[in-house]
C-alpha positions in Angstrom: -22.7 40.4 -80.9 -21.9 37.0 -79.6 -17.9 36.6 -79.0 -18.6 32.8 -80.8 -20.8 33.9 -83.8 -17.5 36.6 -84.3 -15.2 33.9 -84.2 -17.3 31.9 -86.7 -17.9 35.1 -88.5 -13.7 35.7 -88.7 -12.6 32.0 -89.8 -12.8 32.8 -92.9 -10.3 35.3 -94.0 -12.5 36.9 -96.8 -15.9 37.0 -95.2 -15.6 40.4 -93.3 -13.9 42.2 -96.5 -17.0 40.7 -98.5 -19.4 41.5 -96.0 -18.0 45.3 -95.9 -18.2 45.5 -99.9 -21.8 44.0 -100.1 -23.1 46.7 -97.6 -21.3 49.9 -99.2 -23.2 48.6 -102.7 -21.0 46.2 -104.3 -23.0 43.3 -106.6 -23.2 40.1 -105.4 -21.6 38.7 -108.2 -17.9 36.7 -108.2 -16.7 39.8 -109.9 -17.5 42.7 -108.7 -16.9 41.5 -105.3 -13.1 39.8 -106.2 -12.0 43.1 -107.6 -13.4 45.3 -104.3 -11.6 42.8 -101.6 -8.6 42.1 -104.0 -9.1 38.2 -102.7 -7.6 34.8 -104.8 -10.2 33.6 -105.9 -9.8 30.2 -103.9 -10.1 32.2 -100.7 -12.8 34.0 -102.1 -14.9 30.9 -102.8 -14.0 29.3 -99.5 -15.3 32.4 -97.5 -18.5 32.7 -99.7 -19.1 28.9 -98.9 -18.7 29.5 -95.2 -21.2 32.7 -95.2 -23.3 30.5 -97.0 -23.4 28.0 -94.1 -23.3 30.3 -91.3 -26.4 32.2 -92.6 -25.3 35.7 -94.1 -25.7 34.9 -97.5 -27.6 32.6 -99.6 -27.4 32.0 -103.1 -30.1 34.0 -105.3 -32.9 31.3 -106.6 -33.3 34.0 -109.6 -29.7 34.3 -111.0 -29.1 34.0 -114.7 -29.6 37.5 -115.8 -26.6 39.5 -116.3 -27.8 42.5 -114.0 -29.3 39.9 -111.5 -26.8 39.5 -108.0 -25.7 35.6 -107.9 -25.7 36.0 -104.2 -27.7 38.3 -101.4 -27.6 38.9 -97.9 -30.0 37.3 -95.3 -31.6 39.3 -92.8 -28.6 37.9 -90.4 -26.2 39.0 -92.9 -27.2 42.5 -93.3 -26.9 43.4 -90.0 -23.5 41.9 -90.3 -22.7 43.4 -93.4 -23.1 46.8 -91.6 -21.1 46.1 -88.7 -18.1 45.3 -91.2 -18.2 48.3 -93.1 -18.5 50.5 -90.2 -15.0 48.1 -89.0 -13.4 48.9 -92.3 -14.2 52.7 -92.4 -12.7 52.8 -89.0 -9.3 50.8 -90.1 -8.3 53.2 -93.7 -5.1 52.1 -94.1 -4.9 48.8 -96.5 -1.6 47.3 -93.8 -4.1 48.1 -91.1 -6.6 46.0 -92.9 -4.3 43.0 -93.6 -4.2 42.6 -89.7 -7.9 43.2 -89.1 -8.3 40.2 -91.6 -6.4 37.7 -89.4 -8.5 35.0 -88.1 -8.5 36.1 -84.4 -7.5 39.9 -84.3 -11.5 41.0 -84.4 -12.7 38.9 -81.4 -9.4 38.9 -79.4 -10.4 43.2 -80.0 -13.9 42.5 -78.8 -13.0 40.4 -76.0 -10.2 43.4 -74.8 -13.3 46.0 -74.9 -12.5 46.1 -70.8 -9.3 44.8 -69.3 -8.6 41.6 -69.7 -5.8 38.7 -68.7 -4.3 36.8 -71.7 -6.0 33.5 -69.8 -9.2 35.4 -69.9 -8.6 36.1 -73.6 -7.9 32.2 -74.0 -11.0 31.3 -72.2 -13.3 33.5 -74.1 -11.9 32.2 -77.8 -11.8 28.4 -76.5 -10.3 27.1 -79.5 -7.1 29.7 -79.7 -4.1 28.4 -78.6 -1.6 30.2 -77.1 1.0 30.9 -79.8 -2.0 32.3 -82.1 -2.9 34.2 -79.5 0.6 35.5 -78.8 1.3 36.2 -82.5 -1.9 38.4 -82.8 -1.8 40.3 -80.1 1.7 41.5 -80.5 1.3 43.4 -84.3 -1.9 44.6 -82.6 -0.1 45.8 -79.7 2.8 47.7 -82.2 -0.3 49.3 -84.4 -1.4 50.9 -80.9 -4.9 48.8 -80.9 -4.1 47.4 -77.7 -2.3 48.1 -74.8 -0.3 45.7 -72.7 0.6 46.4 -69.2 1.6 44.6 -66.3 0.2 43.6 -63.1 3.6 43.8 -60.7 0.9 43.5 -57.2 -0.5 39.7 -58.7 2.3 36.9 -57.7 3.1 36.0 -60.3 2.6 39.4 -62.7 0.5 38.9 -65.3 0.1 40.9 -68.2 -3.5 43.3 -68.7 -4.7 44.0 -72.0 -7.6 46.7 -73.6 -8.3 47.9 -76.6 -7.5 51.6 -77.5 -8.0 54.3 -79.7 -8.8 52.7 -82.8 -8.9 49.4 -81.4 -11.7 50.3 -79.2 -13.4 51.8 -82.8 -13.0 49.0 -84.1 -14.4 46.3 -80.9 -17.3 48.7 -80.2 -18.8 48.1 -84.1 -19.5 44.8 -83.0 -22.3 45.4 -80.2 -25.5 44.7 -82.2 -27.2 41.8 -82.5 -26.8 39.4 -84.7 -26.9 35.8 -84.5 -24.5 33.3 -86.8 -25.7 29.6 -87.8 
């Protein structure tokens, strides 16, 4: 997947947590999906809004039955909706989780698949700054999903990050695919 449709695909803090409930079977209804992601419901609705615009999810023309889903994934969405629930099987733990939902800790993951300078990190996710990026790479760096080393031969030393271990699990769901609006 594109490193921009994951950043579009992360600015909501909801959407991935949604995305993972929808493709392990839970209704598209308000619901059923606020009591699988535990979301507010504000944050809820903003995240369903932003799927709505980015293509995943669309709103279903046939709602008004009680059994009937008020929402289903797109095509786009699906494939999505896969790659989220294969992120949250690899991630178990709910404080684990809390981090993964963070605006930038999935693509600053995906971008770190191979070693990588924190300027390259920067380049790659244009609109991060620097202190977001700072303050979401060090809990990822104390959960052991990335590793930081430095680079004492470059004048002056800069600092090489890559995912690991479950970080790596977590970066390498997010090969296929799959195009955001």
């Amino acid at each position: 997947m594109d490193i921009t449709a994951i950043v579009n695909l992360t600015r909501r803090r909801w959407t991935l947590a949604i995305l993972a409930a929808m493709a392990v079977g839970v209704s598209g209804r308000q619901a059923p999906l606020i009591a699988a992601t535990g979301a507010p419901r504000s944050g809820f609705l903003d995240s369903l809004e932003h799927m709505i615009a980015t293509g995943l999810l669309e709103r279903n023309a046939g709602h008004g039955h009680p059994l009937r889903p008020e929402y289903r994934l797109t095509a786009a969405g699906t494939l999505a909706a896969r790659m989220a629930a294969k992120t949250f099987a690899e991630v178990p733990d709910a404080g684990a989780r809390k981090l993964l939902q963070k605006t930038w800790s999935l693509p600053i993951l995906v971008t770190a698949r191979r070693p990588v300078f924190f300027g390259q990190i920067r380049s790659a996710l244009h609109p991060i700054t620097d202190r977001a990026l700072s303050e979401t790479v060090k809990p990822m760096q104390e959960i052991g999903w990335l590793t930081r080393e430095v680079d004492a031969a470059s004048r002056p030393p800069r600092a090489i990050y890559e995912a690991v271990d479950q970080g790596m699990g977590i970066a390498e769901c997010w090969n296929g695919p799959v195009s955001l609006g």
